[in-house]
MDTraj code that builds the backbone (N, CA, C; nanometers):
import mdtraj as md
import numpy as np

residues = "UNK UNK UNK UNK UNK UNK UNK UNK UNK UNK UNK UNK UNK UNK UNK UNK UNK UNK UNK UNK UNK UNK UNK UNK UNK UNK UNK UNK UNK UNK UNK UNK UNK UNK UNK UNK UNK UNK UNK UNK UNK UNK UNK UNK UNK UNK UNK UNK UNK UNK UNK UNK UNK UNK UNK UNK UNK UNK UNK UNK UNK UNK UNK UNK UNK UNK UNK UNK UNK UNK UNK UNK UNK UNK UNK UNK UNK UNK UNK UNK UNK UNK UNK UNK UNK UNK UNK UNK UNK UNK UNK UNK UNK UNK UNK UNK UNK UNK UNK UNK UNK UNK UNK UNK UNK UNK UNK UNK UNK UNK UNK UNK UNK UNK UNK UNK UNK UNK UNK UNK UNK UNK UNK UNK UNK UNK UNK UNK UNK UNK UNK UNK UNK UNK UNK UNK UNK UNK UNK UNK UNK UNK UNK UNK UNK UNK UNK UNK UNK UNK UNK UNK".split()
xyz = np.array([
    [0.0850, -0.1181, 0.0000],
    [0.0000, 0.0000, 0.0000],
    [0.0895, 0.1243, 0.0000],
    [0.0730, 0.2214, -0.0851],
    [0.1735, 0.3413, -0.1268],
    [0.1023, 0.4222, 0.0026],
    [0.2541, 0.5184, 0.0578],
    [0.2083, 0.6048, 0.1406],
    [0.1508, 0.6947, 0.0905],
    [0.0404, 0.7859, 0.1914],
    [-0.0267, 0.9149, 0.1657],
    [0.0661, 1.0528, 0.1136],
    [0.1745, 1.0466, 0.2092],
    [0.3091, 1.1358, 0.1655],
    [0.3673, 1.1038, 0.0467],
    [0.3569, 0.9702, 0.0122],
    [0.4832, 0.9819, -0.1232],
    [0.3206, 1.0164, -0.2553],
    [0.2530, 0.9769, -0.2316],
    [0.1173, 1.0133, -0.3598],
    [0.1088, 1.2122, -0.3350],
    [0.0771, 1.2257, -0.2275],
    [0.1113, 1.4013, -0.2135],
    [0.2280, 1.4462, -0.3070],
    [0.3147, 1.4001, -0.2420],
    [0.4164, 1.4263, -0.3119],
    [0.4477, 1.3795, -0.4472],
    [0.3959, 1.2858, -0.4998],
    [0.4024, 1.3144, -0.6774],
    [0.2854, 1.3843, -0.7214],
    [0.2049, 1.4146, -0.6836],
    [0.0815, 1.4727, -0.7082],
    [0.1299, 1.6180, -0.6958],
    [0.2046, 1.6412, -0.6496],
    [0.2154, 1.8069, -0.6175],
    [0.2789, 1.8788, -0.7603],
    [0.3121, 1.8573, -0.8248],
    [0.4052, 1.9567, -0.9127],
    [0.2760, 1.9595, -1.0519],
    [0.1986, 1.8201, -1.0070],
    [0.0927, 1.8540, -1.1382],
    [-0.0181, 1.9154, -1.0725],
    [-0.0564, 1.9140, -0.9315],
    [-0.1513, 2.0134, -0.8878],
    [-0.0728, 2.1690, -0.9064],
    [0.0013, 2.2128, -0.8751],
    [0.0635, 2.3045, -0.9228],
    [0.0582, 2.3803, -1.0717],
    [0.0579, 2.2939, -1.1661],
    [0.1002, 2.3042, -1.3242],
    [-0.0716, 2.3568, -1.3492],
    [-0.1769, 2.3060, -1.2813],
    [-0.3056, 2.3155, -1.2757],
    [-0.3366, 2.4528, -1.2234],
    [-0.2971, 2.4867, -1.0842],
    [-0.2986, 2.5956, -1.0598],
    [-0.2825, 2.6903, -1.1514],
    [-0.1125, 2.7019, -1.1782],
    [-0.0696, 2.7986, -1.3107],
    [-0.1434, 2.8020, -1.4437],
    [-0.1826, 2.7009, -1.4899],
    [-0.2892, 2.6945, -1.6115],
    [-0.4340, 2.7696, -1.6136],
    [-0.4568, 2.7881, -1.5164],
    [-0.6150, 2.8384, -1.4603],
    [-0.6019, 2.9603, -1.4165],
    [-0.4776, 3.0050, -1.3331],
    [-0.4523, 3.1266, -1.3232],
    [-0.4018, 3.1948, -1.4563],
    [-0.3077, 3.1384, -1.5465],
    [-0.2705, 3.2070, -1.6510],
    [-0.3883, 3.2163, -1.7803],
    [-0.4567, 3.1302, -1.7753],
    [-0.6064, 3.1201, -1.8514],
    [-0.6670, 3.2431, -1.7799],
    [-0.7167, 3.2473, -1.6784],
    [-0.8329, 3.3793, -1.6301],
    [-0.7882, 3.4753, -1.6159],
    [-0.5821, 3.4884, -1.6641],
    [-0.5411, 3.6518, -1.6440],
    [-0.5374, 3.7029, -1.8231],
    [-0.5136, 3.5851, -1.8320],
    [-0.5018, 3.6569, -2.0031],
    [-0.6486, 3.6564, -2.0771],
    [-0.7347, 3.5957, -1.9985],
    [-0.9146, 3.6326, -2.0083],
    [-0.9156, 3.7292, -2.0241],
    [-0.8858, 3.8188, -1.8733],
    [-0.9110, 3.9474, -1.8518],
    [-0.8183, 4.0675, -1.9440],
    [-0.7519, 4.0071, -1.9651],
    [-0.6431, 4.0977, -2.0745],
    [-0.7156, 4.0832, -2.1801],
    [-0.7751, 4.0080, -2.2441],
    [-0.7909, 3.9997, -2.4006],
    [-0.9378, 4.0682, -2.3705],
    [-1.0366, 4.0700, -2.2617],
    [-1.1484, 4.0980, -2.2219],
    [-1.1191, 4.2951, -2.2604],
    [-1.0128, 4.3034, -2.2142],
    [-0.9975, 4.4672, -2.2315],
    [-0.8957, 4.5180, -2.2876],
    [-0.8766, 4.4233, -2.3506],
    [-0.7889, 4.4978, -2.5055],
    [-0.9254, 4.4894, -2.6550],
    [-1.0114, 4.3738, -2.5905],
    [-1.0059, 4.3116, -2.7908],
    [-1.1809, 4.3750, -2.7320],
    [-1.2569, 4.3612, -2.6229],
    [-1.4036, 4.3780, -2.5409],
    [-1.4654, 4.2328, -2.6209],
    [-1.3838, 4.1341, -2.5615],
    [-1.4230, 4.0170, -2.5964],
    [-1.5138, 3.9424, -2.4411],
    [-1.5901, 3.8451, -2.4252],
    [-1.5789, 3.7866, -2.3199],
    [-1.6823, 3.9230, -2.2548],
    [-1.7372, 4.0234, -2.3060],
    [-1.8193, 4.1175, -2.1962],
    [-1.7579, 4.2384, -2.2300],
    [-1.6278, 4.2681, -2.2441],
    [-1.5369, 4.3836, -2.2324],
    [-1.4808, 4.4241, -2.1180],
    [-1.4619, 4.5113, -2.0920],
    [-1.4155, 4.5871, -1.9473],
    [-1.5749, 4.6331, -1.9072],
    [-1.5670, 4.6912, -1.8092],
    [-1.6861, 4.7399, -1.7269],
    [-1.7265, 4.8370, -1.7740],
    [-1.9018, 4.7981, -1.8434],
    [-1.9377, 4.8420, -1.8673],
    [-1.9308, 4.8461, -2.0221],
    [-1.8616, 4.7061, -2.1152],
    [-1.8433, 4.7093, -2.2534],
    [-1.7368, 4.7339, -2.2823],
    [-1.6888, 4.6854, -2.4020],
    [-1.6292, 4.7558, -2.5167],
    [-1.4735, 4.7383, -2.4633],
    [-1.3968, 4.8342, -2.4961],
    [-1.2693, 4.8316, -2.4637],
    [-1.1760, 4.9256, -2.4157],
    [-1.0709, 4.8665, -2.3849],
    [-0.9824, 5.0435, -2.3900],
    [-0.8968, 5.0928, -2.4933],
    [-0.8999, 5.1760, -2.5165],
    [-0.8135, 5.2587, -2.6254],
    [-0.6653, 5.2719, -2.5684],
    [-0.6388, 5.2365, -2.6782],
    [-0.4878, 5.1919, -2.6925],
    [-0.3875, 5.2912, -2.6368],
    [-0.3280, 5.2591, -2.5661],
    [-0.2185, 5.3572, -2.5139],
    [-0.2162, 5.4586, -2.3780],
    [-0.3823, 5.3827, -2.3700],
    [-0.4718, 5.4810, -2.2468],
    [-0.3615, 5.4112, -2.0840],
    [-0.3160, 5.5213, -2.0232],
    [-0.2225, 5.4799, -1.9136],
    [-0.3263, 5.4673, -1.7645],
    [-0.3298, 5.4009, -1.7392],
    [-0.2530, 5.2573, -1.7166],
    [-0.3163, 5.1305, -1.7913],
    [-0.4456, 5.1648, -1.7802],
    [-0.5763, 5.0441, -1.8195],
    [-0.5266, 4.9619, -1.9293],
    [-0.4562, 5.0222, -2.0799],
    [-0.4117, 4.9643, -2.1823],
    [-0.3019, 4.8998, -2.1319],
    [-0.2182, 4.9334, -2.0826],
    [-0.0596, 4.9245, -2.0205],
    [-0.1405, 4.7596, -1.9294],
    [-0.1631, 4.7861, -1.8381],
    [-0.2037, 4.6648, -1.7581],
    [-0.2972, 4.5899, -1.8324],
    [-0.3776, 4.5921, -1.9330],
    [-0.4366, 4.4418, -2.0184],
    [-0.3147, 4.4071, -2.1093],
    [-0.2354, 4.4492, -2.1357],
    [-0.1258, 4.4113, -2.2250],
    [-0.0564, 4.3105, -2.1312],
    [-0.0241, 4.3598, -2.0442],
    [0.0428, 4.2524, -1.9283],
    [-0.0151, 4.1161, -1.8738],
    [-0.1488, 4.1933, -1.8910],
    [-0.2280, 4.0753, -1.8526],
    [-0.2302, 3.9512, -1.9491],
    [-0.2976, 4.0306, -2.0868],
    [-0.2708, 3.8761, -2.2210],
    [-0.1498, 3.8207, -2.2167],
    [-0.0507, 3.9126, -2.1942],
    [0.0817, 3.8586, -2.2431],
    [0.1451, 3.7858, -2.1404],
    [0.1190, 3.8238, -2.0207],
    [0.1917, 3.7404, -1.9370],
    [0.0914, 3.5917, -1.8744],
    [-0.0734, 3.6418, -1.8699],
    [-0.1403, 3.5182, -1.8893],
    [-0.0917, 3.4056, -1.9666],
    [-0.0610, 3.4336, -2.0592],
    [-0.0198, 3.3400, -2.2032],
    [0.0834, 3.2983, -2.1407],
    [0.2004, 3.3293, -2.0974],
    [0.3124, 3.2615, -2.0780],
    [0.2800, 3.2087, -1.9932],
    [0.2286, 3.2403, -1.8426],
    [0.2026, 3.1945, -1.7252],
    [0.1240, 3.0684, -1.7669],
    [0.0267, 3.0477, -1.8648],
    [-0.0416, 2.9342, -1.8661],
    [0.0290, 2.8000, -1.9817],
    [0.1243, 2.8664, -2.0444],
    [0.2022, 2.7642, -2.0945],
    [0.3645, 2.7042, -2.0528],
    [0.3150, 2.7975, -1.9263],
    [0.4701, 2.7909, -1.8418],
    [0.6247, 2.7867, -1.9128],
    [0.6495, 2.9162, -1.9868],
    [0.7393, 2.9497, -2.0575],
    [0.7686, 3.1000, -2.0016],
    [0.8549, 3.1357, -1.9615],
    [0.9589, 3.2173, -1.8719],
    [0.8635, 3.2473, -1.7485],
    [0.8079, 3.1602, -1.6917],
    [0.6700, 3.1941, -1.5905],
    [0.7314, 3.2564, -1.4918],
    [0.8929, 3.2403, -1.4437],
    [0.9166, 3.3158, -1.3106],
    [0.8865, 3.4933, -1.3848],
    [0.9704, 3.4867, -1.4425],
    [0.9361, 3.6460, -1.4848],
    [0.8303, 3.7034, -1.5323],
    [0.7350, 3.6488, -1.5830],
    [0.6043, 3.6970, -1.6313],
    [0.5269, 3.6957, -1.5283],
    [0.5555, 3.5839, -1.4227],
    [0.4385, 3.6033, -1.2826],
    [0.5107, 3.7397, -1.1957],
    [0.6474, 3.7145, -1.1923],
    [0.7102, 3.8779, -1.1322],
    [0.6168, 4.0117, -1.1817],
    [0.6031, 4.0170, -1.3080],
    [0.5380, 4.1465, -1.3396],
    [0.4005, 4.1169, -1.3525],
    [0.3820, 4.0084, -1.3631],
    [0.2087, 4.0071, -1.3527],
    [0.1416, 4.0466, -1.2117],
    [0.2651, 3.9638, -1.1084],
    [0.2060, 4.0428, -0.9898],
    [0.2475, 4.1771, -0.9673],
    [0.3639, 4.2434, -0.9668],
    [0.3709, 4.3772, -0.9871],
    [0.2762, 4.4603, -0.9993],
    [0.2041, 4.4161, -1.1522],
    [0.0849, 4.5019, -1.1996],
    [-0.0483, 4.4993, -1.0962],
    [-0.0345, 4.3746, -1.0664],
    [-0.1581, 4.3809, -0.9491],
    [-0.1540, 4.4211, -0.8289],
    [-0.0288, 4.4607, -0.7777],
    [-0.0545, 4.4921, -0.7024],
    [0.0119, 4.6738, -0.7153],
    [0.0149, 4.7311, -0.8304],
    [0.0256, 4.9068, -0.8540],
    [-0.1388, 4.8930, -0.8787],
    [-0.2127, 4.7837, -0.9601],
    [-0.3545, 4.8244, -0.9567],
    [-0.4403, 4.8089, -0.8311],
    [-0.3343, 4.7396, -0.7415],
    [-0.4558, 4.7293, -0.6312],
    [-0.4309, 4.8584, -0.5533],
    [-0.3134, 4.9150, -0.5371],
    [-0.2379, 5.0559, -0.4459],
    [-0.2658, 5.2040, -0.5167],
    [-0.2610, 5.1940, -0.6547],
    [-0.3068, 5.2621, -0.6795],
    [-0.4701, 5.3390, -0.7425],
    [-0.5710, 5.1881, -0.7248],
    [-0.6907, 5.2038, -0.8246],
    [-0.7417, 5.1699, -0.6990],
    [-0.7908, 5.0819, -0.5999],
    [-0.8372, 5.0203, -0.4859],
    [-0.7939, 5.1416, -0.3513],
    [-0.7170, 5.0816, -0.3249],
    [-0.6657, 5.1434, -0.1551],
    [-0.7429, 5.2690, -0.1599],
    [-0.7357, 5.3226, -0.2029],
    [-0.8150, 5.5149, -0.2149],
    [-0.9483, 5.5068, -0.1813],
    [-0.9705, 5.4071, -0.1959],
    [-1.1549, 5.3765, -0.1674],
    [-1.1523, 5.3581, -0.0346],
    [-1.0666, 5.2334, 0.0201],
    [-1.0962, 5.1525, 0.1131],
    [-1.0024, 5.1243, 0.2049],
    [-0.9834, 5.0724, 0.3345],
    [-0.9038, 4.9812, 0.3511],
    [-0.8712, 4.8250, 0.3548],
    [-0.9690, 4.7760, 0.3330],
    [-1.0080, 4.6119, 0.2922],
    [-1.0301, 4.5789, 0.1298],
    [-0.9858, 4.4683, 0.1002],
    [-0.9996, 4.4956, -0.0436],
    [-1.1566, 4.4179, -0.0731],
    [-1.2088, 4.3600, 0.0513],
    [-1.3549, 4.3182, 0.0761],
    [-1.4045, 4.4655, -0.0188],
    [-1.3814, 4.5716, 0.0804],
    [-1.5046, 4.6859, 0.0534],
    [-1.4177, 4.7356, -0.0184],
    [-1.3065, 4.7875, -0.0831],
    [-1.2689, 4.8773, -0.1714],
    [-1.2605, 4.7791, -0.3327],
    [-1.3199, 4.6389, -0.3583],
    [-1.3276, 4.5621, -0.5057],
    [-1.1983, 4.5305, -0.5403],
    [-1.0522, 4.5474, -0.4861],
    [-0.9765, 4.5126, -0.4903],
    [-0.9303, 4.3447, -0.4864],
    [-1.0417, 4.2660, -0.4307],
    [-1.0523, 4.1044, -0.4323],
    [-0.9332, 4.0793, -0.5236],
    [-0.9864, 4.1145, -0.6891],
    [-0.9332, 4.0198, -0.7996],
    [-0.7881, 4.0850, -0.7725],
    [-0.7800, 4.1996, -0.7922],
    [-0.5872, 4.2369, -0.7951],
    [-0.4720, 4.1921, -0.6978],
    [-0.5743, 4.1291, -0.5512],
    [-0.4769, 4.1336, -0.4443],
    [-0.4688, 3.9450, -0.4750],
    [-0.5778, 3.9106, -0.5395],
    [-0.6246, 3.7456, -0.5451],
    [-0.4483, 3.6908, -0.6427],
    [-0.4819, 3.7753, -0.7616],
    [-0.3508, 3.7969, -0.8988],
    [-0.2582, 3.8008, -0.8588],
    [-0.2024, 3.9238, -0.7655],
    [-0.1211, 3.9789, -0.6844],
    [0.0009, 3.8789, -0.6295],
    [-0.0884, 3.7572, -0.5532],
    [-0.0480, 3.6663, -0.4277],
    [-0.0595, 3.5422, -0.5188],
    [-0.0853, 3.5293, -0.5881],
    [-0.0933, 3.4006, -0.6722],
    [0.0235, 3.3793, -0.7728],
    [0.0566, 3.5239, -0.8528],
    [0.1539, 3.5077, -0.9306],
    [0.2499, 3.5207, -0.8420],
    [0.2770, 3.5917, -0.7248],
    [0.3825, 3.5762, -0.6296],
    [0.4322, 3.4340, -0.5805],
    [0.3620, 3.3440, -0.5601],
    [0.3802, 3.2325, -0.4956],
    [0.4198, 3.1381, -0.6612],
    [0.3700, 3.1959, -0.7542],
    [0.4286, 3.0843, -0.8827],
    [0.5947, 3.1711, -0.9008],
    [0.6073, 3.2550, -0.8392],
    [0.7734, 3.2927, -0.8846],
    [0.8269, 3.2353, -0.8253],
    [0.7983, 3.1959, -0.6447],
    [0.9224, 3.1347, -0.6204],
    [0.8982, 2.9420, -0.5895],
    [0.7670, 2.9256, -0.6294],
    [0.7089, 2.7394, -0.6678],
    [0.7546, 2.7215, -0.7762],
    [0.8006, 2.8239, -0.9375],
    [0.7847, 2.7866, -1.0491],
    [0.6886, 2.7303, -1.0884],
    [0.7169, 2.6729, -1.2182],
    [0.5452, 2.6195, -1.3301],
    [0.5100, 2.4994, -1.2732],
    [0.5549, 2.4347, -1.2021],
    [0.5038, 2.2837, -1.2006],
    [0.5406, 2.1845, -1.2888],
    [0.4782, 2.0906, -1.3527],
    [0.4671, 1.9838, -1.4530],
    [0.4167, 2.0721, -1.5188],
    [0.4635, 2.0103, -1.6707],
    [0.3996, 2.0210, -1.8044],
    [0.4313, 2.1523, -1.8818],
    [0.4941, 2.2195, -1.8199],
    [0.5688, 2.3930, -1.8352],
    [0.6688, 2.3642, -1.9660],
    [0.6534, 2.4574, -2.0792],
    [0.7353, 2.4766, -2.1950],
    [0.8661, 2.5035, -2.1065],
    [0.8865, 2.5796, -1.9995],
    [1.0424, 2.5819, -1.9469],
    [1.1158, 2.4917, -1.8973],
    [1.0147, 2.3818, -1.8487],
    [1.1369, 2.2273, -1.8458],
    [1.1714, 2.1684, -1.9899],
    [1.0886, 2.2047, -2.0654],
    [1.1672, 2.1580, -2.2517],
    [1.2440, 2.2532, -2.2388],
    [1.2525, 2.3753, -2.2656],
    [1.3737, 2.4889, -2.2757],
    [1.5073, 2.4307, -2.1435],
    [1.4537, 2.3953, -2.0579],
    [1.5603, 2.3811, -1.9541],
    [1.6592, 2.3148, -2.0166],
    [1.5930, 2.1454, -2.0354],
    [1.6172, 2.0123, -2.0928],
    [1.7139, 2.0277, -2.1907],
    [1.6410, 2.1339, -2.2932],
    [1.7507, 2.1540, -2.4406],
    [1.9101, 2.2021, -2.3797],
    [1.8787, 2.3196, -2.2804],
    [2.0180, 2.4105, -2.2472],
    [2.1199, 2.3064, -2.1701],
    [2.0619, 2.1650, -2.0883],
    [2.1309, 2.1207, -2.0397],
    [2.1599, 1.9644, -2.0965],
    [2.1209, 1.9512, -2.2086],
    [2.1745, 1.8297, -2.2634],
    [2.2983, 1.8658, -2.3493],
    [2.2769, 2.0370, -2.4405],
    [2.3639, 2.0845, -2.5171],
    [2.4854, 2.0642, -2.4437],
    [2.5168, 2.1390, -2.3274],
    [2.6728, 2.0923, -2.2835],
    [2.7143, 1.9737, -2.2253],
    [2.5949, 1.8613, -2.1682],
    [2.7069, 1.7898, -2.1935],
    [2.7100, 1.6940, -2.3138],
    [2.6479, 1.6629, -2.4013],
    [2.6717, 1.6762, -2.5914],
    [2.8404, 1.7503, -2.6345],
    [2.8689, 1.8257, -2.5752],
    [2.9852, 1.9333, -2.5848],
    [3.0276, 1.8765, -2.5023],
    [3.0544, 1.8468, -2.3675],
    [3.1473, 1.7904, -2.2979],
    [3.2152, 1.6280, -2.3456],
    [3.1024, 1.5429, -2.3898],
    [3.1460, 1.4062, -2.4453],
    [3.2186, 1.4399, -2.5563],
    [3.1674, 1.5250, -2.6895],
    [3.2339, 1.5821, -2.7746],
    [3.4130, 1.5859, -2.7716],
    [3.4540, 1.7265, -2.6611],
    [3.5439, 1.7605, -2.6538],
    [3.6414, 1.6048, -2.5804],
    [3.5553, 1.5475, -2.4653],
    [3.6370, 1.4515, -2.4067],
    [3.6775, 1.3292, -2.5141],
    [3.5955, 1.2883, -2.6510],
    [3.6587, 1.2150, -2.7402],
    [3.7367, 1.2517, -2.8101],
    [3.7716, 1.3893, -2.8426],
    [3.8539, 1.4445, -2.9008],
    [3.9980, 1.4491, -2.8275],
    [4.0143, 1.4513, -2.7022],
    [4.1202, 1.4286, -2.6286],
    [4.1774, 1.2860, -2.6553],
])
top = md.Topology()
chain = top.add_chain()
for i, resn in enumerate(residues, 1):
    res = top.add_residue(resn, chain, resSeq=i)
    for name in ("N", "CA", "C"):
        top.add_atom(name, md.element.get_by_symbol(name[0]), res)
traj = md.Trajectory(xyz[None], top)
C-alpha cells in the first residue's frame, strides 16, 4: 500500500502546473477581455483605447503574461510582473476607496497579486514549456562535454 506522503508528493508539481494553467487562462481572459471587449469587455463594454495609461498598459500585461504563465514558458518572470501590476492596480486604483480589499473591489488584484507571487518562487510545475527549454540548455553541454572529451 503506497504512502499518503509519497502520492502528495508526486501529485504536487501537477496540482501546481493546474494551478498555473487556470490562473494564466483567467489573467489573459481578462487581458484579451480589455484589449479586444471580448468575453463582456471591461466594465461596462467595449474596450480600452490603446495607449490609455494605465488600463491599456495593464491588459497588455495581462494577455501577455497570462499566455506565458499558462504555458509555463519564462513563468518566473512573467508572474514577477504580472504580480507587480496587481498589485500598482490594487495601491493605486483600490486602496483610495478603502481599507479592505472586501469593501474597496480590490478582491481580484490582491487574489492575482499573491498568486503570481507564490508561482515565482514554486515555479510552473509539470507540463511547463520551461522544463523543454531547460532540458535543451542542459543536454547541449554535456553533448559538448562528451564531444570535446573524445577528441582528447
Amino acid at each position: 500500500m503506497a504512502s499518503p506522503t509519497l502520492d502528495a508528493a508526486s501529485a504536487r508539481p501537477y496540482a501546481l502546473a493546474l494551478f498555473r494553467i487556470v490562473i494564466g487562462l483567467l489573467f489573459a481572459c481578462h487581458g484579451a477581455a480589455s484589449l479586444f471587449g471580448v468575453f463582456g469587455g471591461t466594465m461596462g463594454g467595449g474596450s480600452i483605447p490603446a495607449g490609455t495609461w494605465p488600463g491599456w498598459y495593464a491588459a497588455v500585461i495581462q494577455l501577455a503574461g497570462g499566455i506565458l504563465v499558462l504555458f509555463g514558458l519564462f513563468t518566473r518572470p512573467a508572474a514577477l510582473i504580472s504580480s507587480g501590476s496587481m498589485a500598482y492596480a490594487y495601491f493605486s486604483v483600490h486602496q483610495a476607496h478603502a481599507l479592505l480589499p472586501l469593501q474597496n473591489g480590490g478582491e481580484p488584484s490582491v487574489m492575482y497579486c499573491w498568486a503570481f507571487l507564490l508561482l515565482v518562487f514554486t515555479g510552473p510545475g509539470a507540463l511547463a514549456l520551461d522544463q523543454l527549454l531547460g532540458a535543451r540548455r542542459t543536454d547541449r553541454p554535456a553533448a559538448e562535454t562528451q564531444r570535446e572529451t573524445v577528441a582528447a
